[in-house]
C-alpha positions, 0 to 999 in steps of 0.5 A, a space after each residue: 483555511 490552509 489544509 496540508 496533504 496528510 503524509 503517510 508514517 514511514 513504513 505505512 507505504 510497503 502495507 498499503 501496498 500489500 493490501 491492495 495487492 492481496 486483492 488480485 494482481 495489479 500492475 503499477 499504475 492500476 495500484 496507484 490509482 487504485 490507492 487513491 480511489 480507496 483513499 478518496 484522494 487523500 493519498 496520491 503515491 507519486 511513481 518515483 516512491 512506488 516503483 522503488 517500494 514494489 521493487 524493494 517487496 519484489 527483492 524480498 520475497 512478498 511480491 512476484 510480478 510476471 508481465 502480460 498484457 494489460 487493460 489496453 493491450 500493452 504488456 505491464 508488469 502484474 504484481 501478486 501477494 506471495 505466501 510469505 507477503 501474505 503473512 507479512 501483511 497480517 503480522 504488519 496489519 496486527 501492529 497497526 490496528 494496536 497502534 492506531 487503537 492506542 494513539 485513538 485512546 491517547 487523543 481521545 482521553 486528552 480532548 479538552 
């Protein structure tokens, strides 16, 4: 059987992000092996979309980052959730719950 690696919706990225963010501060490459750990491989965030997307959370006030060492002693850049990144992620948390509760009724209601 020839299986196609799911592909996230757009805009999904930024959330998931924020959620495993929300957890306590984590430098990028700790947040993308975490994401695919949670995700049981299915998503594997490649760098050239992450750093573009905690950039892009950074500029808009739900991330502040700080360097210190890592794990292995190197310094890395520590994301954390801001208190605006944390409204954020609730509001967008709310919208996805609704939609994927919607999109399970209409797959559900035309099994045949």
């Amino acid at each position: 059987m020839n299986w196609l690696k799911p592909e996230m919706p757009q805009g999904t990225l930024d959330m998931v992000i924020l959620q495993v963010v929300g957890a306590g501060p984590i430098h990028g490459y700790a947040l993308s092996q975490r994401i695919r750990l949670i995700s049981r491989d299915v998503l594997q965030i490649q760098q050239g979309s992450l750093y573009p997307a905690l950039h892009r959370l950074q500029n808009r006030g739900l991330l502040a980052a700080e360097w210190k060492p890592s794990e292995t002693g190197r310094d890395a850049k520590f994301y954390r959730l801001t208190p605006q990144g944390r409204a954020h992620l609730k509001a967008e948390t709310s919208n996805w719950m609704r939609l994927s509760e919607a999109i399970g009724l209409i797959l559900q209601s035309t099994k045949g």
